[in-house]
C-alpha positions as CSV (number, residue, x, y, z in Angstrom):
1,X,36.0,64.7,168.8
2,X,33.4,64.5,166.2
3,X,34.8,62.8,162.5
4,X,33.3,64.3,160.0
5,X,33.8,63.9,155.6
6,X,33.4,67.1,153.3
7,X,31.9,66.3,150.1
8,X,29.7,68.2,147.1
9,X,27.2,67.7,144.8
10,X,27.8,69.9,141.7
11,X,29.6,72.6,144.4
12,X,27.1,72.7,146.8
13,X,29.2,71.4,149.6
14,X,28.1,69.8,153.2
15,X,29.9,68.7,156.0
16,X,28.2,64.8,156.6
17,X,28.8,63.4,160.5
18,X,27.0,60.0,161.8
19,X,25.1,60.8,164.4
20,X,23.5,57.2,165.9
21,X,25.4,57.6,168.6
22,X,23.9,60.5,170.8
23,X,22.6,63.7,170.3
24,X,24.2,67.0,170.5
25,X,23.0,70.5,169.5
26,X,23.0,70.1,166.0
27,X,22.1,73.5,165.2
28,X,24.6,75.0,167.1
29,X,27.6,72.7,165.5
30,X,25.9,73.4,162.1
31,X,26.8,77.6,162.2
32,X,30.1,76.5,164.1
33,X,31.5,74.1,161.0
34,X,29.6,75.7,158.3
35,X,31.2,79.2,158.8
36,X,33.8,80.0,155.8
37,X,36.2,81.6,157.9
38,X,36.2,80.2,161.4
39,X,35.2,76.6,160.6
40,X,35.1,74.3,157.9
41,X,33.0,76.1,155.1
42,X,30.0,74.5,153.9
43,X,26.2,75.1,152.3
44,X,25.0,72.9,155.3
45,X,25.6,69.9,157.9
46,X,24.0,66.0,157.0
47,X,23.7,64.1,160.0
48,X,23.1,60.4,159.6
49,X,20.2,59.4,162.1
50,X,18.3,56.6,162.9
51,X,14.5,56.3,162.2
52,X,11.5,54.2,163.1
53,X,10.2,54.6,159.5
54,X,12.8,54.0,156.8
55,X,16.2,52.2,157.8
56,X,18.0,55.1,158.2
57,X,17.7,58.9,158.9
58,X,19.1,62.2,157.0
59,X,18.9,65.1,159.3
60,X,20.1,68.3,156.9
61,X,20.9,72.5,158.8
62,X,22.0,75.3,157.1
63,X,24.8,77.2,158.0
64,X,22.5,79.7,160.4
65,X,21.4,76.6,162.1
66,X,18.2,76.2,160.6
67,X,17.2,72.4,159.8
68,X,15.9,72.2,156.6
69,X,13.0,69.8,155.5
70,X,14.9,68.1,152.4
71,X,18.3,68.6,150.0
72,X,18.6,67.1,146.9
73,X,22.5,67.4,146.4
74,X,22.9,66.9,150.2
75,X,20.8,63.5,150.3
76,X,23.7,62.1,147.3
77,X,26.5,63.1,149.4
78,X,24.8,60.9,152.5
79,X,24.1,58.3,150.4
80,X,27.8,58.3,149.6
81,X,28.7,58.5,153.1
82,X,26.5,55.7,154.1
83,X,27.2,52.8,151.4
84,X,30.6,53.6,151.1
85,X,31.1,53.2,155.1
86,X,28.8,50.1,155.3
87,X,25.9,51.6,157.1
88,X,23.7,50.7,153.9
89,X,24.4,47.9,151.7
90,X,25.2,49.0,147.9
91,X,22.1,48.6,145.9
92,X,18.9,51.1,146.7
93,X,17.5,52.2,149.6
94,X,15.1,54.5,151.4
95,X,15.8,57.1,154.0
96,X,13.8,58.8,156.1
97,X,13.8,63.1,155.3
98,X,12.1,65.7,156.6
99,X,9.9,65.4,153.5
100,X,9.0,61.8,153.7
101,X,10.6,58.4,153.0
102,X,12.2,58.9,149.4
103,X,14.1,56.1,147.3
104,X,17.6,56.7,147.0
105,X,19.7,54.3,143.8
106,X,23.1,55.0,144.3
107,X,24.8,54.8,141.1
108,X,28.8,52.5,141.7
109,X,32.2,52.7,139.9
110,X,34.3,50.0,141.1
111,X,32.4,50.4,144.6
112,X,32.5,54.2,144.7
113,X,29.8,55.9,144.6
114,X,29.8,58.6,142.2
115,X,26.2,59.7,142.0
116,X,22.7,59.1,143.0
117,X,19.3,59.3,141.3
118,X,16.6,59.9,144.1
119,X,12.6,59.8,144.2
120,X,11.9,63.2,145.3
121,X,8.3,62.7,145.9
122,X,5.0,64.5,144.6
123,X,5.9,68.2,143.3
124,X,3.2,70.0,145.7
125,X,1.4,72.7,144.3
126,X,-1.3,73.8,146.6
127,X,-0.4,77.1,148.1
128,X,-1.3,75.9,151.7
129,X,1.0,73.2,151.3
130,X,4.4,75.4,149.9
131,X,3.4,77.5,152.5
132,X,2.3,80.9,150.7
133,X,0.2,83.4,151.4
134,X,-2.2,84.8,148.8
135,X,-4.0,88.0,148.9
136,X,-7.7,87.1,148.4
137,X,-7.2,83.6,149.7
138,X,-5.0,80.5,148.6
139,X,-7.5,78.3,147.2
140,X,-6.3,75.4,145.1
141,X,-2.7,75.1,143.4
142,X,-0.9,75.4,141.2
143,X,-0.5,79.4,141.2
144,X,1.8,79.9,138.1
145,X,3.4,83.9,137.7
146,X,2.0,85.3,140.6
147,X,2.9,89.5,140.4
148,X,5.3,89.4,143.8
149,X,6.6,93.3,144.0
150,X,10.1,93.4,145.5
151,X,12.2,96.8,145.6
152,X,10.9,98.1,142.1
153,X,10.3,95.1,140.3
154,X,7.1,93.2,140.0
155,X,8.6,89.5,139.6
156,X,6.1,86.6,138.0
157,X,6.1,83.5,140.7
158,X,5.2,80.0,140.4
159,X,5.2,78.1,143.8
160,X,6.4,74.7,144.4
161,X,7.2,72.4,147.3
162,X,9.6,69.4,146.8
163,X,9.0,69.2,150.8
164,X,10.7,72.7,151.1
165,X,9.2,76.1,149.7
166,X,10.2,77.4,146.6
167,X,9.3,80.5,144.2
168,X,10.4,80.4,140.8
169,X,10.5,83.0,138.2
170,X,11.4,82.8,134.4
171,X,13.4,85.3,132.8
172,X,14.0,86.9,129.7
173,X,17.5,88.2,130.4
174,X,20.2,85.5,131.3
175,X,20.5,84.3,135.1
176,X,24.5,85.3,135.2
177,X,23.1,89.3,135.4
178,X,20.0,88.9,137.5
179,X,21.4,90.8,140.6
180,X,20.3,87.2,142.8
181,X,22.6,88.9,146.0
182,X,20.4,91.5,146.2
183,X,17.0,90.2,145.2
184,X,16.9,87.0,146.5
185,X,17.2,87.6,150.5
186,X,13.8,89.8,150.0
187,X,12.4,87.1,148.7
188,X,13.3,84.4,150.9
189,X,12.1,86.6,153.9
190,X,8.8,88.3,152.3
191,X,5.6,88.0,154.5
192,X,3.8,85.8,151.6
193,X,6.2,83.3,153.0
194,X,5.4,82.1,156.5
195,X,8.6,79.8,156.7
196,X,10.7,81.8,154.2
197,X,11.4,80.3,150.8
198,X,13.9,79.0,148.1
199,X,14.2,81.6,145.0
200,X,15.1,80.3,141.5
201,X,16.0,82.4,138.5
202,X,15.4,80.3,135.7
203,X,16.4,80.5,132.1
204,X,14.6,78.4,129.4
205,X,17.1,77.3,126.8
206,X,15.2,74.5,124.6
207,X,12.7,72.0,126.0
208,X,15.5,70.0,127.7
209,X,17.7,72.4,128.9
210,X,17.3,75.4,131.5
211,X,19.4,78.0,133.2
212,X,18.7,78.3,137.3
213,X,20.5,80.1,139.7
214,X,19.4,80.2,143.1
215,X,18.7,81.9,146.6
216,X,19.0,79.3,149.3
217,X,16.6,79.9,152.3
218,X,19.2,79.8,155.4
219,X,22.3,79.6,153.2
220,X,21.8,82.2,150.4
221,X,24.0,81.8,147.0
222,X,24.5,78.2,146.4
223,X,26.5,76.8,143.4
224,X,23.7,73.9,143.3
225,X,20.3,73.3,144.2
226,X,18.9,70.2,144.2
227,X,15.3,70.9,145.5
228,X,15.7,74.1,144.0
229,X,16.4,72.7,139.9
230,X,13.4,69.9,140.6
231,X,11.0,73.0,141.2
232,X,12.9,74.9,138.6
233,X,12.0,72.3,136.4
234,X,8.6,71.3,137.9
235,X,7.5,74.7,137.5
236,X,8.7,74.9,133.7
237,X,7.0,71.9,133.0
238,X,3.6,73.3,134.6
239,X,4.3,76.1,132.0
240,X,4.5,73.9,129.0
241,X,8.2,74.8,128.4
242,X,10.0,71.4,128.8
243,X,9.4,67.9,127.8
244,X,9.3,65.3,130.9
245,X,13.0,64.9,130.9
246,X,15.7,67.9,130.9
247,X,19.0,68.8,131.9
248,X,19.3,71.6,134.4
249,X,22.2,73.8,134.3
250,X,23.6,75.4,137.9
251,X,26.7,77.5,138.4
252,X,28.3,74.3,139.7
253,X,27.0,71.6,137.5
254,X,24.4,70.0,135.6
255,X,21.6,67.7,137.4
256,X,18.6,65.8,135.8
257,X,15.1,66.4,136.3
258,X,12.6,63.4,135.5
259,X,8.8,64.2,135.9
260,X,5.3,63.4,133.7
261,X,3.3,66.1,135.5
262,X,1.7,63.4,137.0
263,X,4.3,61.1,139.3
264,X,7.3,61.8,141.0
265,X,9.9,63.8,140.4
266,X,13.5,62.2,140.6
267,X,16.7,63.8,140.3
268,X,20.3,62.8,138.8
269,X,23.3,63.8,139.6
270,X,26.8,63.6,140.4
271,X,28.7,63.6,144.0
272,X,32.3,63.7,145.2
273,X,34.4,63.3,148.9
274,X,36.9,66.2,149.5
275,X,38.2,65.4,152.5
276,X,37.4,63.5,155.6
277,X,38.7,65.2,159.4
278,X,37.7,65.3,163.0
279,X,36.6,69.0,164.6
280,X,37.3,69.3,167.9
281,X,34.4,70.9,169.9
């Protein structure tokens, strides 16, 4: 009997289990709970961990049983899960990811936690580093509007790692008629991309504000992003299009983006419990 809560972070929706206990296939259990129709439904499975490094662990696979280096709306719900159930006390903390120790500063109401803003780490722009692949070499980052040709469109990439690969491209019609289904699985699974990548459609709307919808690598259409807005807006940024602070705008909410172009990025945003249950296996 494994308890589990569901919870979200502007719609993009995990399943989050403590698992100090023992080990199990987590990968398996991850397409068993995530699936829609046969399971619980979710964008992914958290698994609270412990670490040698940081004070605690946050393990994070998609729904095809991938395990994903980092998620920024994921790493609010665990820090929900994890103050509110006393396995870390309520004032900040750091957790170990697959992209590094980051600072998590869990934001309170009345001893709920009803957001996060966490330290995201170094926006990484070299091209080795995303991973991509360049034709004529990689050489040194960053690579803004790279021509990628998928089906008949030549699509303008910058590439950005928040510790998982992303490609971003700016539009100039709006992200609601971008056909993303379509587009964004050739993307995530082109050969430029040796472990697959993120795609984000992004929409400038003033220098604090941008439209992103995106491609989940291992998930696909996700209401929210949360490593995908910080490149969204790391890569707008690079551009000259934002000032250091902006509001990005998902199909399922709005997050905040913080970063100089020189520091770390860290991300705002909001998270909520929808149910807590036990899955028998």
């Amino acid at each position: 009997m494994i308890h589990f809560s569901k919870m979200h972070g502007c719609g993009n929706d995990f399943i989050v289990v403590d698992g100090r206990k023992g080990e199990i296939d987590w990968s398996s259990l991850a397409v068993e709970m995530s699936d829609r129709h046969f399971g619980i439904g979710s964008d992914g499975l958290l698994v609270v961990s412990g670490s040698h490094v940081a004070p605690i662990r946050m393990r994070m696979y998609n729904p095809d049983g991938s395990e994903a280096e980092m998620c920024g709306n994921g790493i609010r719900c665990f820090a929900k899960y994890v103050v509110e159930r006393g396995i870390m006390p309520i004032e900040p903390f750091t957790t170990e990811t697959g992209a590094g120790v980051l600072t998590v500063q869990p934001f309170l109401e009345r001893r709920t936690v009803t957001g996060a803003r966490i330290g995201m780490g170094q926006a990484i722009l070299e091209p080795n580093l995303v991973p991509v692949s360049l034709e004529g070499g990689n050489g040194s980052g960053p690579v803004l509007d790279y021509p990628v040709a998928v089906n008949d469109r030549t699509l303008p990439m910058t590439f950005v790692s928040m510790g998982n690969p992303h490609a971003v491209t700016f539009l100039d019609e709006p992200v609601e008629t971008f056909p993303l289904a379509e587009i964004g699985p050739q993307v995530e699974h082109h050969s430029m991309f040796p472990k697959r990548t993120n795609f984000e459609i992004v929409s400038v709307v003033d220098r604090s504000h941008l439209r992103v919808r995106v491609w989940e690598r291992g998930a696909g259409l996700t209401l929210a992003c949360g490593t995908g807005a910080a490149a969204a807006a790391a890569a707008a940024h690079l551009h000259g299009l934002i000032d250091d602070v902006a509001e990005v705008e998902l199909p399922g909410g709005t997050l905040t983006i913080e970063w100089d172009g020189r520091s770390e990025v860290h991300l705002s945003g909001p998270v909520e419990e929808v149910f807590q249950g036990e899955w028998l296996r």
